[in-house]
C-alpha positions as a printed Julia matrix, in Angstrom:
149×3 Matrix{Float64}:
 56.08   20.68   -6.07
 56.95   17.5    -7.88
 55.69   15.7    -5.29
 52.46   17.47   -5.21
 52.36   16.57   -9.05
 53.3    13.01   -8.72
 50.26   12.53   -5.89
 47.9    14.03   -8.28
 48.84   11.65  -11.17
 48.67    8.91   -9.18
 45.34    9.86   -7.9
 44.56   10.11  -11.8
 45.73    6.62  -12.93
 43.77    4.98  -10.18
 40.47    7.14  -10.85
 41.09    6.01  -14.56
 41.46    2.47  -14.12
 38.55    2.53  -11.69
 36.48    3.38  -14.62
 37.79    1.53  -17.06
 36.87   -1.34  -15.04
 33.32   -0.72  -14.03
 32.67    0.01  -18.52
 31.7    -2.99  -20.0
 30.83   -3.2   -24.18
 27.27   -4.33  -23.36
 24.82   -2.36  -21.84
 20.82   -1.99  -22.02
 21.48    0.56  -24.83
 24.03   -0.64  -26.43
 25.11   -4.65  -27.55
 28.1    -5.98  -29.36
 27.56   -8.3   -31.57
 30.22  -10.49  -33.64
 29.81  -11.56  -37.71
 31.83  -14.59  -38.13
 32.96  -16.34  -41.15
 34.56  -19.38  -40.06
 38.37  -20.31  -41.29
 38.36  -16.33  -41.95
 37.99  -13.89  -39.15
 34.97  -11.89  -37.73
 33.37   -8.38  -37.22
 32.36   -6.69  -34.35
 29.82   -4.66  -34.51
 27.61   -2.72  -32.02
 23.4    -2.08  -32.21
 21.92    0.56  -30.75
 19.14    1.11  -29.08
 17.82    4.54  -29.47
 18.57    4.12  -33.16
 15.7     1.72  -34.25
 14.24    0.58  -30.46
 11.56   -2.05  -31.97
 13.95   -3.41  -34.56
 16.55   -3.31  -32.06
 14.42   -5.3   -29.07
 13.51   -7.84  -32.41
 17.09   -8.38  -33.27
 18.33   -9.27  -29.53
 15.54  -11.34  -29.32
 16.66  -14.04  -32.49
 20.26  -13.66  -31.68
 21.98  -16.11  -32.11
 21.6   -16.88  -36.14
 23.48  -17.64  -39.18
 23.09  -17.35  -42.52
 24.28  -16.68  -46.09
 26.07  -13.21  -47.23
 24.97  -11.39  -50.39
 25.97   -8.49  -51.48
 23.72   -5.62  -52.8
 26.58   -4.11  -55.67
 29.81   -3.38  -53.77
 28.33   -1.15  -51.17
 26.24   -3.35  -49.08
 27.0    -7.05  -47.6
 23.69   -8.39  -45.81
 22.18  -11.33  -44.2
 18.64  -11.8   -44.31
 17.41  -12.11  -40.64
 13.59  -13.75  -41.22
 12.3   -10.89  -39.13
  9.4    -9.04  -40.27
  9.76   -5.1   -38.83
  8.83   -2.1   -39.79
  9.94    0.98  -40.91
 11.64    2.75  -38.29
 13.46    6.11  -38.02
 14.43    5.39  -41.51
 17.42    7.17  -43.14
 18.63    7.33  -46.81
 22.39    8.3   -45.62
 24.68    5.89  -44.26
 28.42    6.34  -43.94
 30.85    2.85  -44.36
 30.9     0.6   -41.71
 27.13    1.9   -40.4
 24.25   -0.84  -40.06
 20.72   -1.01  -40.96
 18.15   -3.35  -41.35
 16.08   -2.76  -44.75
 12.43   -3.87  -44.57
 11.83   -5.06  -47.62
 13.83   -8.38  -47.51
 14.32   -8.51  -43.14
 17.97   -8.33  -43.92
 20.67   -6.73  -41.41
 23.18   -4.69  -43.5
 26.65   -3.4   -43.02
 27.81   -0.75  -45.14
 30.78   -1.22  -47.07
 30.79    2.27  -48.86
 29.11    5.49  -48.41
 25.85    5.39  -50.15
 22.77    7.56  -50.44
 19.11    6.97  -51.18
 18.32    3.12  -50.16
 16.15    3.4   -47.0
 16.58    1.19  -43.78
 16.06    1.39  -40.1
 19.45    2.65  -38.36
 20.63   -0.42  -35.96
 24.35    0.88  -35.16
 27.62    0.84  -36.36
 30.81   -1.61  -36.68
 33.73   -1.51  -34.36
 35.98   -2.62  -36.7
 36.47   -1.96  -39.95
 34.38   -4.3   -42.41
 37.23   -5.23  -44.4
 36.68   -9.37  -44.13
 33.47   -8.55  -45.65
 34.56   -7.37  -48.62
 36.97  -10.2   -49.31
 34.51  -12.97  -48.73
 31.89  -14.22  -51.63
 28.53  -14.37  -52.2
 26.9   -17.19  -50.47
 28.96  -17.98  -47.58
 27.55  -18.68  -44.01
 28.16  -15.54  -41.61
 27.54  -16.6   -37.63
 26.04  -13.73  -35.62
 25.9   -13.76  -32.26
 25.83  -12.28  -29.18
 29.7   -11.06  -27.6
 28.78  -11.98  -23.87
 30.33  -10.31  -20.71
């Protein structure tokens, strides 16, 4: 019997390290993307496709850029993107750590506390917690790029 069991778990471990080596982070669906601040640490974060599929394809298609962080009161650090979208699937509800991109200013968002009623197209979520964004000011240069394979 325990060597019936030990067979089986074997068979298990080898079945689950099969497939954690065929998963990669990027797919067509789904990209990782990394907000740096340089001297300070970064961000990943992940878009989605299904989410916002036009303002998705749009974003890909600039990556990589940079630019300056702003905050919108303490619930919102974003980086204006100089893309002109759309709305999209819009949604008034986004949980901390979510991203969006709001129309009005072609700005890609990360939410930094729950918050209800400012529209903007659903692009994905972060992987880590966006606690660097918080203790960075106003006006300093994020990177965002591409996390490559």
């Amino acid at each position: 019997m325990l060597l019936i069991n030990e067979q089986i778990n074997s068979n298990l471990e080898s079945k689950l390290e099969i497939e954690m080596s065929w998963s990669t982070p990027n797919t067509v669906s789904r990209i990782r993307i990394v907000f740096e601040v340089i001297g300070k640490g970064k961000v990943i974060l992940e878009l989605v496709r299904h989410l916002s599929p036009i303002t998705f394809s749009n974003m890909i298609k600039i990556l990589p850029f940079s630019g300056g962080l702003h905050f919108l009161g303490h619930n919102i650090g974003y980086v204006e993107t100089g893309l002109n979208v759309g709305a999209e699937k819009q949604k008034s509800v986004f949980k901390r750590g979510d991203l969006g991109f709001m129309i009005s200013n072609g700005s890609i968002c990360v939410v930094l506390q729950d918050i209800k009623g400012i529209h903007m197209n659903h692009l994905g979520h972060c992987i880590e917690d966006p606690l660097l964004l918080e203790s960075i000011e106003s006006g300093e240069i994020i990177f965002i790029k591409r996390i490559s394979t």
